[in-house]
PAZAPA-4460 file (N, C-alpha, C; in steps of 0.05 Angstrom, whole numbers, plus 32768, in hexadecimal, padded with zeros to 4 digits):
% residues 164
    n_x    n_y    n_z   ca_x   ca_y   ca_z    c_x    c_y    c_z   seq   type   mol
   82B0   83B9   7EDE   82A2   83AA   7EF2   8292   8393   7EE4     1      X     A
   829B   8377   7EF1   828A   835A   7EE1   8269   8366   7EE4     2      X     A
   8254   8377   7EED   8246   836E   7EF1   8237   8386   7EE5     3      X     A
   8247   83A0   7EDB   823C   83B9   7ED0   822C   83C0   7EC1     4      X     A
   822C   83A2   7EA6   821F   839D   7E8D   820B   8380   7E90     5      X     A
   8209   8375   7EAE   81FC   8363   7EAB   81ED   8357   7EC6     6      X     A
   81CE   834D   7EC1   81BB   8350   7ED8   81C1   8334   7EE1     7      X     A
   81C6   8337   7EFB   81CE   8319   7F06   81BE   8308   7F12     8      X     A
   819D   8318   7F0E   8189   8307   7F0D   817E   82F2   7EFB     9      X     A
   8187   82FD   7EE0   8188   82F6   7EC4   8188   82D1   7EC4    10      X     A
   8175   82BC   7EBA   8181   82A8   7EB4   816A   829A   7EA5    11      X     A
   8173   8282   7E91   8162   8278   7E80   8152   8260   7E95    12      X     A
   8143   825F   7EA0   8134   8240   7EB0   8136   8227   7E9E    13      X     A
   8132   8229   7E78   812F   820E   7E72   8144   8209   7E71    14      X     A
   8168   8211   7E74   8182   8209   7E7C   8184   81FE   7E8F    15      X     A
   8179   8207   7EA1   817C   81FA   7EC4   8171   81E2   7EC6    16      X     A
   817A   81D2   7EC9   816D   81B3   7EE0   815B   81B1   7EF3    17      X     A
   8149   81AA   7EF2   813B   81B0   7F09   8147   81AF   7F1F    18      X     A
   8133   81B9   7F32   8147   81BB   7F4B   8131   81A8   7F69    19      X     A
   8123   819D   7F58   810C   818A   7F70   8118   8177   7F7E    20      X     A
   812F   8170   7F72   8134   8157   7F7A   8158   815D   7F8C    21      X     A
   815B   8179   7F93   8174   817D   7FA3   8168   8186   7FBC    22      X     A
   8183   8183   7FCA   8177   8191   7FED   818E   81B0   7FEC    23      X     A
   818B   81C3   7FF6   8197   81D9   7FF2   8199   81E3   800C    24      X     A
   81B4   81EE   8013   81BB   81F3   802A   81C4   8217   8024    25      X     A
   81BF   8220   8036   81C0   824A   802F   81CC   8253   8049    26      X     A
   81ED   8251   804D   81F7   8260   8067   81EC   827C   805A    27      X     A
   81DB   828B   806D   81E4   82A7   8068   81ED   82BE   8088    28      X     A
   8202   82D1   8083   820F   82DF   8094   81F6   82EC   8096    29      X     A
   81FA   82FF   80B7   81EC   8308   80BF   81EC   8326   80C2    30      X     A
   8204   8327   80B8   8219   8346   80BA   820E   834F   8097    31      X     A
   8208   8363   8093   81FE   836F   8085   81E6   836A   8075    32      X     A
   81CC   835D   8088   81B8   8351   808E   81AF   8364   807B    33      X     A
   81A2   8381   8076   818B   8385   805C   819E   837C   8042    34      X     A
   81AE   8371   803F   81C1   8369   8024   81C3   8349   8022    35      X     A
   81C5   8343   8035   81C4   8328   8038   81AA   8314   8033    36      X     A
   8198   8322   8049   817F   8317   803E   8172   831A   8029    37      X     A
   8177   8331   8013   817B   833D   7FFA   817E   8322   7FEB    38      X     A
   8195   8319   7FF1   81A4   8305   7FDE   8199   82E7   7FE0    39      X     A
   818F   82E9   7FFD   818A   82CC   8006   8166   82C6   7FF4    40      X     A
   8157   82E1   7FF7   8143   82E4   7FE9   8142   82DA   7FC5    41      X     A
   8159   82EB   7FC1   8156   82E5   7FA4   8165   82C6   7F9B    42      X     A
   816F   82B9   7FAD   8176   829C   7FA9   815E   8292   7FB4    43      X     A
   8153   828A   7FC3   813E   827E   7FCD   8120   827D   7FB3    44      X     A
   8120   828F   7FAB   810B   829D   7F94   8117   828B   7F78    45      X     A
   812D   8293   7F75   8139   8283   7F64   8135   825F   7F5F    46      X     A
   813F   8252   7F7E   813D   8235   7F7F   8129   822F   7F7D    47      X     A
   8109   823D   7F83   80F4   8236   7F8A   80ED   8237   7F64    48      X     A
   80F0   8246   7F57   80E0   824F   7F3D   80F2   8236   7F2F    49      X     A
   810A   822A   7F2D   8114   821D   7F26   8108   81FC   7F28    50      X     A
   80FA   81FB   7F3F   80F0   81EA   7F4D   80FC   81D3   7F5D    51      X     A
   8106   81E5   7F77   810F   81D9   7F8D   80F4   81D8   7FA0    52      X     A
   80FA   81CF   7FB1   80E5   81CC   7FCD   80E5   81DA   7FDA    53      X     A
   80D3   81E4   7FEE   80DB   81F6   8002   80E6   81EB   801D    54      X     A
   80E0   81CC   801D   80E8   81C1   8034   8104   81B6   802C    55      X     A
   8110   81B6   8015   812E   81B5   8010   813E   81C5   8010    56      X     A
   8132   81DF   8016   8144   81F4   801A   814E   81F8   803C    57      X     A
   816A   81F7   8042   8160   81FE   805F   817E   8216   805B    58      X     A
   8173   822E   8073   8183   823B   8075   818A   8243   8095    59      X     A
   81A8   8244   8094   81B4   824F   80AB   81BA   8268   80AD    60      X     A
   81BB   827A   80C5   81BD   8293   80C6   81E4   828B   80D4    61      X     A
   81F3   829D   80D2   8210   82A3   80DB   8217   82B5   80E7    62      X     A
   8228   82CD   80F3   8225   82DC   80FF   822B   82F3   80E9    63      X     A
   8248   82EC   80E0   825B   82F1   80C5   825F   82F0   80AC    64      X     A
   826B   82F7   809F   8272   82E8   8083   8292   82D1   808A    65      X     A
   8299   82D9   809F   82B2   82C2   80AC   82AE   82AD   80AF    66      X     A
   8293   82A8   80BD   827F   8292   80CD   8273   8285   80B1    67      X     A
   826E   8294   809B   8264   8284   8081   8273   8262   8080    68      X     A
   8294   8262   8083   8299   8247   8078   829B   823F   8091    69      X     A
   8295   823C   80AA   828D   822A   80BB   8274   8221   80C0    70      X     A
   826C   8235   80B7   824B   822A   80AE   8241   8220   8098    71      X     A
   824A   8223   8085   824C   8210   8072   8258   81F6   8073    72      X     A
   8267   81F5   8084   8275   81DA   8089   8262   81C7   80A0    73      X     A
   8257   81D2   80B4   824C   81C5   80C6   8229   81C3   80AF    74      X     A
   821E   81D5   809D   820E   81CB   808C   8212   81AF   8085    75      X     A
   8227   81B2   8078   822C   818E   8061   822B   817D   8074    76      X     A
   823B   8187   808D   8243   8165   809D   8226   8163   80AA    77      X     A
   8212   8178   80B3   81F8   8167   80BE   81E2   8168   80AC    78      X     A
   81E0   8177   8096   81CA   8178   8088   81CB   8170   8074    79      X     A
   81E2   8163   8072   81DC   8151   804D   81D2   8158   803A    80      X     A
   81D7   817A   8031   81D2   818B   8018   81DF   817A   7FFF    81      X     A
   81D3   817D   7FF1   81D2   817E   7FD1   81F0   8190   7FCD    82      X     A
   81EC   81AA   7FD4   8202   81C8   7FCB   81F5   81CF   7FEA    83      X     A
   820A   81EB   7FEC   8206   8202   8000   8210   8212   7FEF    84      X     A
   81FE   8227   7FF1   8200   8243   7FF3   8215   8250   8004    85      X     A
   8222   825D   7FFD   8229   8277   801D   822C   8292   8015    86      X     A
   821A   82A3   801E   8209   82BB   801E   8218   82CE   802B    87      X     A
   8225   82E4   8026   8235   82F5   8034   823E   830E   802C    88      X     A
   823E   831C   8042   824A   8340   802B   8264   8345   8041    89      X     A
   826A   8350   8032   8287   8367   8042   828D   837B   802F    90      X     A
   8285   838D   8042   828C   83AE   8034   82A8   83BB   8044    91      X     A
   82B6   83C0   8027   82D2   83D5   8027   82C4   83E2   8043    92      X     A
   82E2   83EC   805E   82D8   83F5   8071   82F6   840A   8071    93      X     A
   82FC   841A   8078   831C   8421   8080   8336   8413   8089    94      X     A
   832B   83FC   8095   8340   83E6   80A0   8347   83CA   8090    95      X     A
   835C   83BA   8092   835E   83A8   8083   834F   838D   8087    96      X     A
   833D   8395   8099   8325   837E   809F   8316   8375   8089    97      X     A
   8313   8387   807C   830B   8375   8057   8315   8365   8049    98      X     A
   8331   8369   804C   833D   8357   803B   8343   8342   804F    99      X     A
   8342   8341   8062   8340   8324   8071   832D   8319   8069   100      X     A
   8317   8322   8076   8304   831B   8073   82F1   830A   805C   101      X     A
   82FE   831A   8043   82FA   8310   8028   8305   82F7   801B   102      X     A
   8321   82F9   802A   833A   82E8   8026   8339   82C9   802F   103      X     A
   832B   82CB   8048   8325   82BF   805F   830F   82A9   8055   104      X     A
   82F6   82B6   8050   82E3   82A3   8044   82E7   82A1   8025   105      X     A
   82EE   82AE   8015   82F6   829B   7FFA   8307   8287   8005   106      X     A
   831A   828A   800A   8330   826B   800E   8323   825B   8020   107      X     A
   8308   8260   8033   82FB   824F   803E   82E9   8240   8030   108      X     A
   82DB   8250   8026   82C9   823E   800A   82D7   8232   7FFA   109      X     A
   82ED   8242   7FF0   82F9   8224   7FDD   8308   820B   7FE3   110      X     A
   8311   820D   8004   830F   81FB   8013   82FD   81E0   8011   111      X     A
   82E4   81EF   8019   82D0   81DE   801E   82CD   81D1   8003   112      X     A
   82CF   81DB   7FE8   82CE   81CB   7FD0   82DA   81C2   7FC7   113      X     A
   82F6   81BF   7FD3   8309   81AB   7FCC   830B   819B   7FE3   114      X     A
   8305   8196   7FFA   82FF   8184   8010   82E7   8178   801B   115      X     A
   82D1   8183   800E   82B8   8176   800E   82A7   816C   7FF3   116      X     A
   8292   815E   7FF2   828D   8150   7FD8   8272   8160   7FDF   117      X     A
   8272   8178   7FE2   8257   818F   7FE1   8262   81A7   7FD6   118      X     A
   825C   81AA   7FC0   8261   81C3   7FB6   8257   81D7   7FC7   119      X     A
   826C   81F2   7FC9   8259   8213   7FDF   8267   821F   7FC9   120      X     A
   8248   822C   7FC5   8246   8240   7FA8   824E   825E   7FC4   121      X     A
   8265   826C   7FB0   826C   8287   7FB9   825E   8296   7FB7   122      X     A
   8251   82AC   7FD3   8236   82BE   7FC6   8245   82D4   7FD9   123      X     A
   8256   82DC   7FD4   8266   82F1   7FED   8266   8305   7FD5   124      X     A
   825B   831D   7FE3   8258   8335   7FCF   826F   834B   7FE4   125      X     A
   8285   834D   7FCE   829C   8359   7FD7   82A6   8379   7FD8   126      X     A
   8292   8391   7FD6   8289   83A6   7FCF   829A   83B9   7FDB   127      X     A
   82A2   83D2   7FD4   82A1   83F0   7FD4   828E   83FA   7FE7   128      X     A
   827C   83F6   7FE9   8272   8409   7FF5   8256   83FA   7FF1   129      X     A
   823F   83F9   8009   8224   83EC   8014   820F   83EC   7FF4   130      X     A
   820A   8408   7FEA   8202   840D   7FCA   8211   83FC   7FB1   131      X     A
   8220   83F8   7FB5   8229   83DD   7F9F   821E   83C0   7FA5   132      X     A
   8224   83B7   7FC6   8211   83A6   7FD0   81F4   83A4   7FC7   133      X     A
   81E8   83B8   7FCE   81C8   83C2   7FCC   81CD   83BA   7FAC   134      X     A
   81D4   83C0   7F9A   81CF   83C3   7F7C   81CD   839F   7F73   135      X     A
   81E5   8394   7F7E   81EC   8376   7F77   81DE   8361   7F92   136      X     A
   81C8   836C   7FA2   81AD   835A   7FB1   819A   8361   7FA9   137      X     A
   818E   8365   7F9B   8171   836D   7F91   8172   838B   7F7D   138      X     A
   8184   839E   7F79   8186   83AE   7F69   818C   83B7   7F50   139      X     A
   819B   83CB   7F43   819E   83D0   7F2B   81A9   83BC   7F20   140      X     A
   81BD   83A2   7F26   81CD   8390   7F1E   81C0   837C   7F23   141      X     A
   81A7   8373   7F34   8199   8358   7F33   81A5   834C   7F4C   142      X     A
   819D   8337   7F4D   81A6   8327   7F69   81B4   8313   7F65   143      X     A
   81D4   8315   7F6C   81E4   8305   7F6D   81DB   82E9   7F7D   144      X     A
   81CA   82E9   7F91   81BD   82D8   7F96   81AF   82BB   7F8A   145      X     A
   81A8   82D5   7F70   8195   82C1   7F5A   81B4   82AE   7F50   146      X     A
   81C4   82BE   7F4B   81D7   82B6   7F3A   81E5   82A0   7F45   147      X     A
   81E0   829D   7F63   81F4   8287   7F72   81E0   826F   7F73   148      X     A
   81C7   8277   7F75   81B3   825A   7F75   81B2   824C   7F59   149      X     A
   81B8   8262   7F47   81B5   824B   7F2C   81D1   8244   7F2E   150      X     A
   81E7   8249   7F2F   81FD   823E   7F34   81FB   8220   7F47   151      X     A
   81E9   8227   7F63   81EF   8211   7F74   81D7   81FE   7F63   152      X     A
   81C5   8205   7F53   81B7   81E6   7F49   81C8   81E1   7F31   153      X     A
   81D7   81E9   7F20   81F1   81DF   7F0C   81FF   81C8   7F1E   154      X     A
   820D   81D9   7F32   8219   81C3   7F40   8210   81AA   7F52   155      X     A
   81FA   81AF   7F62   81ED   8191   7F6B   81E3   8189   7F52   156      X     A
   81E0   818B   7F3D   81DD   817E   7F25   81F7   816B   7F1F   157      X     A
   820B   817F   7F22   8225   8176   7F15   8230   8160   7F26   158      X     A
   822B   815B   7F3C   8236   8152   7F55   821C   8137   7F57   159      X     A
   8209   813A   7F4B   81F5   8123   7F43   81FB   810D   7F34   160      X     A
   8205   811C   7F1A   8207   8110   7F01   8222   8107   7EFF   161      X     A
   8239   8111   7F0E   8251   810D   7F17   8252   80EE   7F29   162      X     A
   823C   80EF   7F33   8245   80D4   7F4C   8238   80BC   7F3B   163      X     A
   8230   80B7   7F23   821E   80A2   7F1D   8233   8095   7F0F   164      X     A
***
């Protein structure tokens, strides 16, 4: 497991770029909401210590993790983010609704980053079972959360320094 040996809260700040000068966009699903907001928490905590704004952060709620890349998409076209986030869980269930599901919004997000000039950092936690979730939003493994906001200020960095 990528994440068995390593806390995905974990990161150095004098590496990172500041983050004052991006606008940050956070689809997060609404479907497995104590995990989600878990994640959305530990990104938000993240941009802020990094030093983003609080009035540059804006976040949308979704119903889904499905609804992530349409909401991420209608983010870029009215809110003129820097990056988006998209925040999402789906837990292994008996039916093959997971792997749609999973299938569905990766090829949607990477969609959106090969057809839009906004990077959407992947934050879809793809689990076994709700306790692996719990471990990788705020638990034994740290918050993948954290790990997608320093990701999304790399990239509105990259996507900065790219257009000049």
């Amino acid at each position: 497991m990528a994440t068995e040996n390593k806390n995905l809260s974990n990161y150095d700040k004098n590496a990172i770029p500041n983050a004052k000068d991006f606008r940050f966009g956070i689809v997060v699903s609404e479907w497995n909401d104590k995990i989600t907001n878990g994640l959305f928490a530990g990104a938000e905590a993240a941009l802020l210590d990094c030093g983003a704004l609080p009035e540059n952060i804006i976040r949308w709620n979704v119903p889904g993790s499905f609804e992530l890349v349409y909401g991420s998409k209608r983010m870029i076209d009215t809110q003129k983010p820097d990056v988006v986030i998209a925040i999402g869980c789906v837990i292994k269930g008996e039916t093959m609704h997971f792997e749609f599901v999973c299938e569905g919004v990766t090829q949607g997000i990477k969609d959106l980053n090969i057809n839009t000039d906004v990077p959407v950092i992947f934050c879809l936690l793809t689990d076994n079972n709700e306790q692996q979730s719990m471990d990788r939003s705020g638990g034994k493994h740290g918050n993948k959360g954290v790990e997608a906001a320093i990701a999304a200020i790399k990239m509105a960095d990259l996507r900065q320094k790219s257009a000049l």
